[in-house]
Every structure is written in C-alpha cells, then in structure tokens.
KOLTI-65793 format. One record per residue (C-alpha): residue in three letters; x, y, z. Coordinates in steps of 0.05 Angstrom, whole numbers, plus 5000, padded with zeros to 4 digits. Layout:
BEGIN
ALAXYZ
...
This chain:
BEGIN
UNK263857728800
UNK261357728871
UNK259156968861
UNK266356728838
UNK268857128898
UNK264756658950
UNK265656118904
UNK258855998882
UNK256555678811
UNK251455738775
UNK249855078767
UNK249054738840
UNK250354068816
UNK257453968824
UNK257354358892
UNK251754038930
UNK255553348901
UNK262253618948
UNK258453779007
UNK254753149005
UNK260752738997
UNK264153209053
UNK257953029109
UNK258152339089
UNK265452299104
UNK265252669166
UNK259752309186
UNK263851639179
UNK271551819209
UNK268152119269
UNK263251579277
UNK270551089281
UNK273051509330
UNK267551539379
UNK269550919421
UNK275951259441
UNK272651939453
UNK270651939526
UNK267552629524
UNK261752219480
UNK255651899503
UNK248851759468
UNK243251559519
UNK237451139511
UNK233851539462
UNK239551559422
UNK241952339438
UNK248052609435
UNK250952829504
UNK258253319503
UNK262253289567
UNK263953989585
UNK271454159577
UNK275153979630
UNK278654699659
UNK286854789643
UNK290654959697
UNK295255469703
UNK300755439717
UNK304755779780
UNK308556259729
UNK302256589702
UNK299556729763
UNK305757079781
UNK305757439719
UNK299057719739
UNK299357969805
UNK306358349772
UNK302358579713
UNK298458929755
UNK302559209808
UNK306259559745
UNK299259829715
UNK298660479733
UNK292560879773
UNK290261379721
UNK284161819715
UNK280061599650
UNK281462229602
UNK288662119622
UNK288161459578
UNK284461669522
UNK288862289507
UNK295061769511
UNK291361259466
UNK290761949416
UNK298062029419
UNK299361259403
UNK295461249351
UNK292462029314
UNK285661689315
UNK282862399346
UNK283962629272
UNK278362269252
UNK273762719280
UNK273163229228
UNK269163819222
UNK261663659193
UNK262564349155
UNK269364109119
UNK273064599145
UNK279964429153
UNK282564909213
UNK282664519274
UNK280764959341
UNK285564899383
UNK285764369450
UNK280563979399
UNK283063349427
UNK281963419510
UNK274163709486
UNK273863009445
UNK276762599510
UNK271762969558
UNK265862849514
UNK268262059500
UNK268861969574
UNK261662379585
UNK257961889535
UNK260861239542
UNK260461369627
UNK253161569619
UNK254862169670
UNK252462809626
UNK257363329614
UNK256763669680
UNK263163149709
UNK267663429657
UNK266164189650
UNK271464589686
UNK271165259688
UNK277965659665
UNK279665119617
UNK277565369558
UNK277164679521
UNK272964439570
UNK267464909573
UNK260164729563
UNK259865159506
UNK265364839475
UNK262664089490
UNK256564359463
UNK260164579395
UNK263864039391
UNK258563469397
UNK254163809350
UNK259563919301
UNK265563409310
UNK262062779345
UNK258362459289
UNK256861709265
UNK262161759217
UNK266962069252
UNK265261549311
UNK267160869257
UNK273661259229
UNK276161319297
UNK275560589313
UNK277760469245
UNK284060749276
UNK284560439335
UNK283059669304
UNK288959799254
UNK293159999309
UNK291459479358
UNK292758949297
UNK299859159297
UNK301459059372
UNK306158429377
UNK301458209435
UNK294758239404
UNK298057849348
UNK299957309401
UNK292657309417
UNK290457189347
UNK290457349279
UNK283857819269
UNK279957099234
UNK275756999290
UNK270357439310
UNK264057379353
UNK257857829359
UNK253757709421
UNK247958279450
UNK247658749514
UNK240958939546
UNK239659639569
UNK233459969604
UNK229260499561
UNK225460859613
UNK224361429563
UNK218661439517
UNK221361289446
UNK218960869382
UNK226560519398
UNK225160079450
UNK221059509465
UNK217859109527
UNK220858479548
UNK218958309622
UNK224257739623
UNK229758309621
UNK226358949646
UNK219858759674
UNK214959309654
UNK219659839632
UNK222659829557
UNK229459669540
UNK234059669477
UNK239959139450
UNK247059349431
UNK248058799387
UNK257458839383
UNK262658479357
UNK269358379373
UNK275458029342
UNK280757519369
UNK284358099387
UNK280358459431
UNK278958989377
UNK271559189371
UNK270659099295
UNK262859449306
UNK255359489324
UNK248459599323
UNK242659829366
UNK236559419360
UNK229159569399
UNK227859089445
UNK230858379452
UNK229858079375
UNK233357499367
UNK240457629354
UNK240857089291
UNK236457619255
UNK241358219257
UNK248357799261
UNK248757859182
UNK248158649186
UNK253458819237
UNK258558309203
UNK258258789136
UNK257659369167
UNK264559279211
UNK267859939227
UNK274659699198
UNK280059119207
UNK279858479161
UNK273758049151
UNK274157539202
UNK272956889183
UNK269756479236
UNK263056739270
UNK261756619350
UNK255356669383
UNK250956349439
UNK245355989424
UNK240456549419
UNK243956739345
UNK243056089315
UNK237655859253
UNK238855369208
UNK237355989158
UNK242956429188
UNK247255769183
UNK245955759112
UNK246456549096
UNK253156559132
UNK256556009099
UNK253556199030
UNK256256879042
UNK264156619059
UNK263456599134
UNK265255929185
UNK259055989230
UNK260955659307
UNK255855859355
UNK255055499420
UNK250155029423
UNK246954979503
UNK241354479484
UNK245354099441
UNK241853359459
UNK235853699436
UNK239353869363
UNK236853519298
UNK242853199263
UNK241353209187
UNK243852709135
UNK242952709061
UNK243251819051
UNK237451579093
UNK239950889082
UNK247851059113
UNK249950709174
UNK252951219216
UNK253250859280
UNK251051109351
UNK249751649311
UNK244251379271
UNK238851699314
UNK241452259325
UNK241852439256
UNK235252379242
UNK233352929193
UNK233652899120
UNK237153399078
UNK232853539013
UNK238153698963
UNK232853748909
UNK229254398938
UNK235454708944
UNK236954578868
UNK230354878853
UNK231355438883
UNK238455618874
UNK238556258828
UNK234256558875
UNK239156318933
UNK244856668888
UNK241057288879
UNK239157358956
UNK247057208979
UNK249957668925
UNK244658288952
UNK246858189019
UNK254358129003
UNK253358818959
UNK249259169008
UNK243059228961
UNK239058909019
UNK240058889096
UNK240758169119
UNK235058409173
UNK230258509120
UNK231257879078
UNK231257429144
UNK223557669162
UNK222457609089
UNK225056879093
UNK219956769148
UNK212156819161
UNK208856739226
UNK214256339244
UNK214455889180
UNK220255959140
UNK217956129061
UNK219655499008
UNK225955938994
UNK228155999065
UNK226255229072
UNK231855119013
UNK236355619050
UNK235655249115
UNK237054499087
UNK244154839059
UNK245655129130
UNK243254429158
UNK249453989124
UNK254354649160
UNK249554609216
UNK251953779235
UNK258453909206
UNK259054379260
UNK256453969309
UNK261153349285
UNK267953789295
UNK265454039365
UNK265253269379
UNK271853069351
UNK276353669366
UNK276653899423
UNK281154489398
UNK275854629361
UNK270854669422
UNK276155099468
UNK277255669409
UNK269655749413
UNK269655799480
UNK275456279483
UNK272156739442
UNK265656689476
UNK269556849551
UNK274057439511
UNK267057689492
UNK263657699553
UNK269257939584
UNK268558549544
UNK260958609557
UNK262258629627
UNK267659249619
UNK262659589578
UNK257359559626
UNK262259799687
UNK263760449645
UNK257360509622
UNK255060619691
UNK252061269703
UNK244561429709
UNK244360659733
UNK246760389662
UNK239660579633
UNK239260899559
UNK236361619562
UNK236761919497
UNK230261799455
UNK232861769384
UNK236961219351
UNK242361659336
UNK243061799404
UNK242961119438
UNK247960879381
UNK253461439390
UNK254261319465
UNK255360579449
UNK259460679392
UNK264461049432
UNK265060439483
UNK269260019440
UNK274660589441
UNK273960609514
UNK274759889528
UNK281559839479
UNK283560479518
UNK282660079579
C-alpha cells in the first residue's frame, strides 16, 4: 500500500525504462535551446557556467506600499502580540495539562505568553516576573513550564498556527503550502553536554549545536530538529520533512548546497518529494547520462558520468524496503543514511540509491538551465528562508544567542517556540 502510494512497482523494469526515456529527452530539447539561452556558457573544458539572475526591479508603487505598510504597523511590546495571535487563532489551547486534567487555572494564557517570550528571547524568566500579577509569578512560570510547556504541547500549538496562517488570503497569494525548504542555524554550546560538538570553522574552540528548520512558501514553520554539532544537513533533511509539526506535505524541497548527495537525491524522489537545492559549485557538478553513445551537444562533456541502471535493478527490493521504512517511520532517515555509507564510501546499496538520485540529480540541473522560473522560485524560497533565520536569531538574542541548557529537551523547546514567534511577528 505505501509503494502504490509513491508510485513504486515491484518490478523496476518499466519505471527505470520512463526515466530513461525522460533524461534522454530532456537532455535533447534543452540541448536545441541552448544557442538562444544567453545565461549558458560551457568553457574550454567543456563545463557548464549559469549566469546569475539578473535582479527585478521594483517598481515605484511597491516601494510606496512599503514605507505605508510600515508607518501603519504598530509599536507593540512582544507579549502584546502573542496574546493577540491566541485570540486569532485558540492555539494557547494546545497546551494542555501533562496530568490530563481538564480545569484550566485561570490567566493560563498571559503565564504561556511570558514563558514563550522568556525562551524563545533567551532572557530567563527574571524579564517577565512581576510581582502582584498573579499569572506572572515565578511560582507560577515554574508550574506552568513543568506542567503545561511540553514537546507535544509545543507541535500542537504550531499545528495551530500553520492551519491558520494557510487560510489568510495573503499567505495564499504567497503560495500554496507545495514548496518547502529546510536549511540549519548554528548556535554556541558553552555548557558541558554530550549535545554539542566542536567545529572551529563556526565556534572556534567552544561547542555549538544546529537547529536544523523548515519553512513553507507561506512563511509557516512546518518544523525542526536539533542536531550536535554541524553534520551535514543532507543527513537529517529526510527526518524533519516526516516529522513536520502540521500543514500539507509540501512538495518541492529547497536547500543550499550543504544538503545535497546524490543519495538524498535519490531517497527524496523515491519517497514522493521534488528535491531543488542550490547548487554554488555547479561547474564542478557531474552530469550523468544513461546512453554513452548520445550526442547531447555542448553538453557532451559535461555529462560525463554513466548511470548504471543494472545495479539499481539488482538492488531494487531492498531500495523498496528502505523507502517504505522511512515513509512509515520504522527507521529514521538519519540512521539509514550512515548506514548507506562507510568511511565515506557509500555501501553497493547506497551506490544503486545514488545512480537513481543521479538521473533527478541532472534533471534538476537541466530545468535550472532552461527555466529560469524555475531558478527564481528556488531562489525565492531560499531568501524567504534566510529571511526567517535572521528573525530568529534577532529574538533569540539574550545571553549573546548562545544555547545554555544541557539536555536535548531543553535546547529543542526554546527553538521550537521560535517558529510561533516569528509568525507572531
């Protein structure tokens, strides 16, 4: 049942025949449209070169719409927006009681604002205690972190707020929830804790931690995870794509460079996903044909791996059986990528795995050369991203943006709030 739902067979023939046919193809209506593509060059080695998209301008009318926009936004203290973004949408009911109680203590939501805006601002409790407020006591935060403020509760209240942000006319204007893209955040560890990891690029000889996120074409932040370290992204993509706090599966995957494999580009599009990340070094990327003997053009050199259809045949129950775990949760995607790998070498079943993400891998790279649509929705999502990665880390600003708890649970609920905070904002 789950292979028919990603439209897999059991016998590869027919369906490695179709994606042959499909690179072959591609391979042939972009190669007759390269002399009118000016963005195109190969040089002398035969490498393919991308001109970088040219910026739009904008025009007089949207800049006037944006110094009015915000002249009308209002100057509001932080808590002020959260208990309004409550109102809007209930999602303070999600957090529940972890005794299953179902009387609610009164004020419950300004205690869940304060302790939101304590977390995600990395400023302690002591900014929001006020004395004479009776919802705002440290005993109360106290009670209420231990007992309301809880994984769970964290995911069903973004649940909430993705739904609701889904059904705002302008966030539908910005897109349709099919495009997602997962990118990581780097934070300093300076506690001591099995959780992070050294990485003197990023933190020179302190420890640090990744907040591997994801957010939709409509600004909603489907989910996360917290990783030790600075792993590479492509290893953990997978995970945080099925475990999404809410909101429909997107469709289409962004990430940098850093997130790419040829065996992620095969696990995703096994498992139903477009993959799109952005390629930096792309005059450095293998092209990879299946017909040794085709003509493709000036692109003949370029494309000069060979797709070995054969070992994918081989080894396709075994493909099956690895896609349909992940899909079902049996496995984490984590697990079965370093289990896909050793030293560095990827296994004879990752090797089969990586030649089927290698015909979406040049597919890819063929539609980033031939629509430029194509190219500017990647980009898009990548700026909407980073955009949000830089709001994150100006909330998350207190104690100098480091990570202080020592446990996982406790660097991943502080971070898990900030998705609320930045569709608050």
């Amino acid at each position: 049942m789950v292979l028919s739902s990603l439209g897999l067979p059991p016998d590869p023939d027919d369906h490695l025949d179709e994606r042959a046919e499909l690179l072959d193809a591609t391979f042939r209506e972009v190669t007759a449209r390269v002399p009118d593509n000016t963005a195109v060059r190969f040089d002398e080695a035969g490498r393919l070169h991308l001109a970088a998209l040219p910026a739009e301008a904008e025009p007089p009318s949207l800049e006037n719409l944006r110094v009015l926009t915000n002249r009308m936004l209002p100057r509001v203290d932080l808590p002020e927006v959260l208990l309004e973004v409550f109102a809007w949408t209930g999602c303070a009911e999600a957090f529940t009681s972890i005794t299953g109680g179902e009387a609610r203590l009164a004020d419950l939501h300004i205690t869940i604002a304060a302790l939101l805006v304590s977390e995600s601002c990395n400023i302690g409790w002591t900014p929001v205690i006020k004395h004479g407020v009776p919802a705002l006591t440290r005993d109360r935060l106290a009670h209420v972190d231990a007992t309301y403020l809880r994984m769970d509760t964290l995911k069903a209240a973004n649940a909430a707020l993705i739904e609701h942000q889904a059904q705002i006319g302008l966030a539908k204007v910005w897109g349709g929830g099919h495009v997602a893209s997962v990118d990581g955040m780097r934070f300093v560890v300076p506690v001591q804790t099995i959780n992070a990891r050294h990485n003197p690029h990023y933190w020179g000889q302190k420890r640090g931690a990744t907040w591997l996120n994801m957010v939709n074409d409509q600004a909603a932040g489907l989910g996360g995870k917290v990783v030790a370290g600075t792993p590479r992204d492509s290893l953990h993509v997978l995970d945080v794509l099925y475990d999404r706090d809410g909101g429909q599966k997107p469709q289409m995957i962004v990430t940098d460079t850093a997130s790419y494999s040829d065996i992620v580009f095969g696990l995703l599009t096994l498992a139903g996903f477009t993959y799109a990340p952005q390629l930096a070094d792309l005059p450095d990327q293998k092209l990879w044909r299946i017909d040794t003997r085709a003509d493709y053009g000036p692109f003949t050199t370029a494309a000069r791996g060979r797709i070995d259809l054969d070992k994918v045949r081989r080894h396709w129950e075994d493909i099956l059986r690895v896609t349909a775990s992940i899909h079902t949760g049996a496995v984490r995607a984590h697990d079965v990528i370093r289990m896909l790998s050793r030293d560095g070498h990827p296994t004879p079943l990752g090797e089969a795995i990586a030649h089927y993400g290698r015909i979406e891998k040049t597919l890819h790279v063929l539609r980033m050369v031939d629509d430029t649509g194509y190219r500017r929705d990647i980009k898009a999502q990548a700026n909407l991203q980073e955009g949000r990665l830089a709001l994150a880390r100006r909330i998350f600003h207190g104690q100098r943006g480091e990570l202080r708890q020592r446990y996982y649970e406790g660097m991943e609920d502080p971070l898990t709030e900030l998705p609320a905070r930045r569709m608050a904002s």
